[in-house]
C-alpha positions in Angstrom: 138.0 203.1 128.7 140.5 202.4 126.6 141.2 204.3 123.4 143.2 203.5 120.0 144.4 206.4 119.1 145.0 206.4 115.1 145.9 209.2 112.2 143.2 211.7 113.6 143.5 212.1 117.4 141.8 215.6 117.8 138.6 213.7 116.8 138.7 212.1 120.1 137.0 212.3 123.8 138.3 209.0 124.9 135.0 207.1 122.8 134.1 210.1 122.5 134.2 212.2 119.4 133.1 215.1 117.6 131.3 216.3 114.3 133.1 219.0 112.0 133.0 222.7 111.8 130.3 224.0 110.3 128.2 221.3 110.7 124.3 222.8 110.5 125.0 225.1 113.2 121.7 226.7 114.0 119.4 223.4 113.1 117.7 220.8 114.7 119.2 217.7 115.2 118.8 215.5 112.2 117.8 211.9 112.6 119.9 209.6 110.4 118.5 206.3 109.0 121.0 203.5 108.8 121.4 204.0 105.5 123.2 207.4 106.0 125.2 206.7 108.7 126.4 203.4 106.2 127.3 206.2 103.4 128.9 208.5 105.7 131.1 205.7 107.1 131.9 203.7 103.8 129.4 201.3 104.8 132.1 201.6 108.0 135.0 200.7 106.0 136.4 204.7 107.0 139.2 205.1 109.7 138.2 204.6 113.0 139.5 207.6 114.7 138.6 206.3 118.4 137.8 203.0 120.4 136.7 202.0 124.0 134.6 199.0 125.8 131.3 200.6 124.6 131.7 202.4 121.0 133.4 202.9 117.6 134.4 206.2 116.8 134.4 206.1 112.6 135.7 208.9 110.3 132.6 210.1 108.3 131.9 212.8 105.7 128.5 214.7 106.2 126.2 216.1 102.9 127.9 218.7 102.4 131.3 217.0 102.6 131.9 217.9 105.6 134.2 215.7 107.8 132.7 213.9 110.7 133.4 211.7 113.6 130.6 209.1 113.7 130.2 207.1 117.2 128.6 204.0 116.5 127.3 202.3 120.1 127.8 198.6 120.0 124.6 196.3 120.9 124.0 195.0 124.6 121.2 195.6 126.5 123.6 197.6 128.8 125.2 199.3 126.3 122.5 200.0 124.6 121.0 201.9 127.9 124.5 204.0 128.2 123.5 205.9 124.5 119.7 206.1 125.5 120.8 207.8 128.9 123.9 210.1 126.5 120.7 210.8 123.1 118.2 211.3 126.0 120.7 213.9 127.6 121.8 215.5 124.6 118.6 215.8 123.4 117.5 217.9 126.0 121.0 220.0 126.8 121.5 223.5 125.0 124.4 224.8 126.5 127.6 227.0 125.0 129.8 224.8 127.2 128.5 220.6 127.0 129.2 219.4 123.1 126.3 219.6 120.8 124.5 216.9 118.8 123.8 217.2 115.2 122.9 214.0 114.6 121.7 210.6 115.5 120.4 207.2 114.2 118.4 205.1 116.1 117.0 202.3 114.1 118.9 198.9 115.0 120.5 197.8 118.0 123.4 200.1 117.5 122.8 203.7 118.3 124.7 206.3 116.4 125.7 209.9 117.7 127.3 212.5 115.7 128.8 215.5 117.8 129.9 218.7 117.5 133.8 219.5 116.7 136.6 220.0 119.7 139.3 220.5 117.2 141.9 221.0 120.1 141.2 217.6 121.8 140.8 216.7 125.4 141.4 218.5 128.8 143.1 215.2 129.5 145.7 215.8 126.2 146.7 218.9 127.7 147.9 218.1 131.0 148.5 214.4 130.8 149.5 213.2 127.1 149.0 215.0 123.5 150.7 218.6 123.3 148.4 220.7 120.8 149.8 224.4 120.2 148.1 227.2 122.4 144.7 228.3 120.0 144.6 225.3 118.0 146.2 223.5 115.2 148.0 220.5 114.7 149.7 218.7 117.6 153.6 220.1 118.6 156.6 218.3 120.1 157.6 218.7 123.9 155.8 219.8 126.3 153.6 222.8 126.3 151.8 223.4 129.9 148.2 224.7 129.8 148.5 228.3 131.1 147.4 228.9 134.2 144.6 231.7 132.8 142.9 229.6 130.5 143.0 226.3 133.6 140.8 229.0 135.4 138.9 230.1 132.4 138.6 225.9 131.1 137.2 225.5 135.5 134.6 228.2 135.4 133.2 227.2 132.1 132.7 223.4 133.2 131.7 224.6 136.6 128.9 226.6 134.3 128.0 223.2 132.4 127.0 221.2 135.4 125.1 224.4 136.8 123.2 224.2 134.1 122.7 220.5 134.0 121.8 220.6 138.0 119.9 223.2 137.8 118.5 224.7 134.8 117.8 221.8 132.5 114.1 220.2 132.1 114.2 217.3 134.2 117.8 218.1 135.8 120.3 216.0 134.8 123.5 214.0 136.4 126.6 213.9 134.7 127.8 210.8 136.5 131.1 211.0 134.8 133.0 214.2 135.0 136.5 214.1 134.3 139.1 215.1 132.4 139.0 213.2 129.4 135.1 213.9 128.9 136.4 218.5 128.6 136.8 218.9 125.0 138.5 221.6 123.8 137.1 223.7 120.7 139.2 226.3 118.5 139.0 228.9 121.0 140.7 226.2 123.7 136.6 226.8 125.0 135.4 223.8 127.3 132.6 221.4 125.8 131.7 218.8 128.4 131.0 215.3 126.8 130.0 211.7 127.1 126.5 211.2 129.1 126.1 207.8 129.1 126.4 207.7 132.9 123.7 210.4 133.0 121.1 210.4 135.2 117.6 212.9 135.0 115.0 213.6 136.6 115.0 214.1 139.9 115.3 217.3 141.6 116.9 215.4 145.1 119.2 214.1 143.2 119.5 210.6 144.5 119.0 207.2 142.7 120.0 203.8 143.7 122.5 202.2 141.4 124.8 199.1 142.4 128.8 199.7 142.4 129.3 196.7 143.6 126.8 194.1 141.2 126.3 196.6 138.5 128.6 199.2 136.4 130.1 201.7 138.5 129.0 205.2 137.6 132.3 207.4 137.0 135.8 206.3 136.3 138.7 205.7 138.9 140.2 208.6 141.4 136.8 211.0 140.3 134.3 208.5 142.0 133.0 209.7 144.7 133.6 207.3 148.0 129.8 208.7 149.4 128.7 206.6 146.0 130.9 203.3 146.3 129.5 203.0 149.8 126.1 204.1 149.4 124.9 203.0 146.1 123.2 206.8 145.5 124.4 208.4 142.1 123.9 212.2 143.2 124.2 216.2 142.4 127.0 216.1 144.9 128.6 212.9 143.2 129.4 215.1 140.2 130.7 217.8 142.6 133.2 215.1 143.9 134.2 214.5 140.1 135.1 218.4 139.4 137.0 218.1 142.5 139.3 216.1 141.5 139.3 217.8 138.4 140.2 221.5 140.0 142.9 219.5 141.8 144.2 217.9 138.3 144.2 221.6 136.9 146.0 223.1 139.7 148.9 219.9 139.7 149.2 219.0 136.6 148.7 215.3 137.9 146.8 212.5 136.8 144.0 211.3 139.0 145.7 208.2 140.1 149.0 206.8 139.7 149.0 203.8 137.5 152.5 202.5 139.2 150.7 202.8 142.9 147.2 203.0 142.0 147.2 206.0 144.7 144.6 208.9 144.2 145.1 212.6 143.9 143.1 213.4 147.0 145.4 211.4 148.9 148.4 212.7 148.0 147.3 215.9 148.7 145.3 215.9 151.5 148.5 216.6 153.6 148.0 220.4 152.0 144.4 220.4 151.3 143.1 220.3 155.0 139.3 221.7 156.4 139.3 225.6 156.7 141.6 225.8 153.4 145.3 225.5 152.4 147.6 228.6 152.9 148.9 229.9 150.6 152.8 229.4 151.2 151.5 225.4 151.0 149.8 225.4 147.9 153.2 226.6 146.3 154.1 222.6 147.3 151.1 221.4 144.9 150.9 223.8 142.0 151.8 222.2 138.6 156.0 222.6 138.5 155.5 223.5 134.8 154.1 226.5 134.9 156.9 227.6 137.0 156.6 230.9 138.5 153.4 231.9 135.7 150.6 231.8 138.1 148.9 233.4 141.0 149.4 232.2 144.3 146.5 233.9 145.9 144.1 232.2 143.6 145.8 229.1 143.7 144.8 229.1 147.1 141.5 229.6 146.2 141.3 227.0 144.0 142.9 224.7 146.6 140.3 225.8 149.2 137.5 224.9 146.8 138.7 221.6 146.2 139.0 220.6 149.6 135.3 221.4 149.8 134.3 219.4 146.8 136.0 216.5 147.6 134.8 216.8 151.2 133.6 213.3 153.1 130.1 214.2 153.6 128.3 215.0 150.4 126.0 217.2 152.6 128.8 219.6 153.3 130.0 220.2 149.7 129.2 223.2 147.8 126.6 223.4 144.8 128.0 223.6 141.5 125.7 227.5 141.7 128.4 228.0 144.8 131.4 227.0 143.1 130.4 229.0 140.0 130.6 232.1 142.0 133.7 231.2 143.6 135.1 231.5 140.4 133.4 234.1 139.2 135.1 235.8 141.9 138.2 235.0 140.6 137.8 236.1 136.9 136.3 239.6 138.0 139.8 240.0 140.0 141.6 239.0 137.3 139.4 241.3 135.3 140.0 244.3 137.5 143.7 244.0 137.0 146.3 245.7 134.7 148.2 243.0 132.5 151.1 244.6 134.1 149.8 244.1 137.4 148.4 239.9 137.0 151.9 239.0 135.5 154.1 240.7 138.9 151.8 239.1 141.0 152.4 235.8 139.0 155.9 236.3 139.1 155.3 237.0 142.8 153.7 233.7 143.4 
């Protein structure tokens, strides 16, 4: 979707935006009558801090003066089934690593969300567009490359997220629409996966019928998975795809498709990323030229190897989100193990 960014751009997630620190952090969530969300907005005259095909981000102040970002849900019947499927989801999702909700109104056609803060923007911001200074703050000139550490650390704790959504949540939930745009950041550069109105719960198969071709396609271009475009099932596997695509973003540096060419990711680097995983002299070809020599070859490899498996053709042969949490895993105890002295040769090494 397409966003307008204005005069407060670490509000957004794409359409996507996020309530301010502080915000009643051990409560309930709070159900707003219109009349609120009217005050909080100006009776909506506020900035609007974000804008795509299916919401209004507005600037808002809470009760207790608190800035917010409220995101206002415009009124179709299919719109309006995108923020039951992202309330119904939220509702039910306690996790330290998918965005919290406050707040939400539900009283005319447009539903309103109100979200937790991610005051250091988008995954997507980082590698792709808006430079924020490492830990937080206001944004900086040129270019600042995510360190490779914290991609690893920014992985596992998504990986974690749709775990926890696949697996642990009451009934178990789809994201439908990984990527990285929907990875907020918070102040500790801490991952906070957003926007579930692609979600799907329910079903412990994980399979639903949608229709890509008549209907709205689930996901957003070079995370879909092909098994869904052909298939028509939105599945557990379909988000694996998604983070993917994602690992292979974090590792390159590149955007998921190439606007010029409108080529994906996966192709242009399945040359590397073959069955039985990359080596790691060839992985040195895909690694994100920014980071330079600051990163580990051996676990680039790794990640490389876990890609190809996620992205695999047949959904049946990809790993679980459970299995590529402990792949991970794996690699944060290593780095754990080591000396600072010893991770940066290595990385120089690489």
């Amino acid at each position: 979707m397409l966003l307008h960014r204005h005069r407060f751009p670490l509000l957004c997630c794409s359409t996507r935006a996020a309530v301010l620190n502080g915000a009643d952090k051990g409560g309930a969530v709070r159900q707003l009558t219109w009349a609120e969300v009217e005050a909080m907005t100006g009776n909506f005259t506020s900035a609007v801090v974000g804008e795509g095909g299916s919401s209004t981000v507005y600037l808002g102040r809470l009760p207790a003066q608190q800035l917010a970002a409220v995101k206002v849900h415009r009124g179709s019947q299919r719109l309006r089934r995108a923020f039951r499927h992202e309330l119904h989801a939220l509702l039910r999702a306690r996790h330290p690593h998918i965005v919290r909700l406050l707040a939400f109104c539900d009283q005319t056609d447009e539903g309103v969300l109100v979200l937790e803060l991610a005051p250091n923007g988008s995954l997507h911001d980082h590698l792709h567009g808006i430079n924020y200074p490492q830990g937080g703050g206001a944004s900086s000139p040129g270019p600042v490359p995510m360190p490779w550490a914290w991609r690893l650390r920014v992985a596992l704790q998504v990986a974690r997220a749709l775990e926890y959504l696949h697996e642990a949540c009451e009934p178990q939930v789809v994201h439908g629409d990984v990527k990285a745009s929907n990875v907020l950041l918070d102040a500790a550069m801490d991952a906070r996966l957003c926007d579930f109105g692609s979600a799907h719960a329910g079903f412990s198969a994980s399979v639903r019928p949608t229709s890509p071709r008549g209907g709205v396609m689930v996901g957003s271009p070079g995370y879909v998975d092909p098994h869904y475009l052909r298939s028509g099932l939105v599945t557990k596997k379909s988000d694996v795809y998604s983070f993917g695509v994602l690992l292979l973003e974090l590792l390159t540096g590149a955007p998921p498709f190439r606007v010029d060419d409108g080529r994906l990711l996966t192709s242009l680097v399945a040359p590397v990323i073959k069955p039985g995983g990359p080596r790691v002299y060839d992985v040195r070809k895909l690694v994100d030229k920014r980071l330079g020599c600051h990163y580990n070859a051996e676990e680039a490899a790794v990640v490389a190897g876990l890609a190809t498996a996620c992205v695999g053709e047949n959904p049946a042969l990809r790993p679980s989100m459970a299995d590529v949490v402990r792949t991970l895993e794996k690699i944060g105890r290593r780095r754990q193990a080591m000396t600072p002295e010893t991770c940066a040769r290595q990385e120089l090494d690489g």
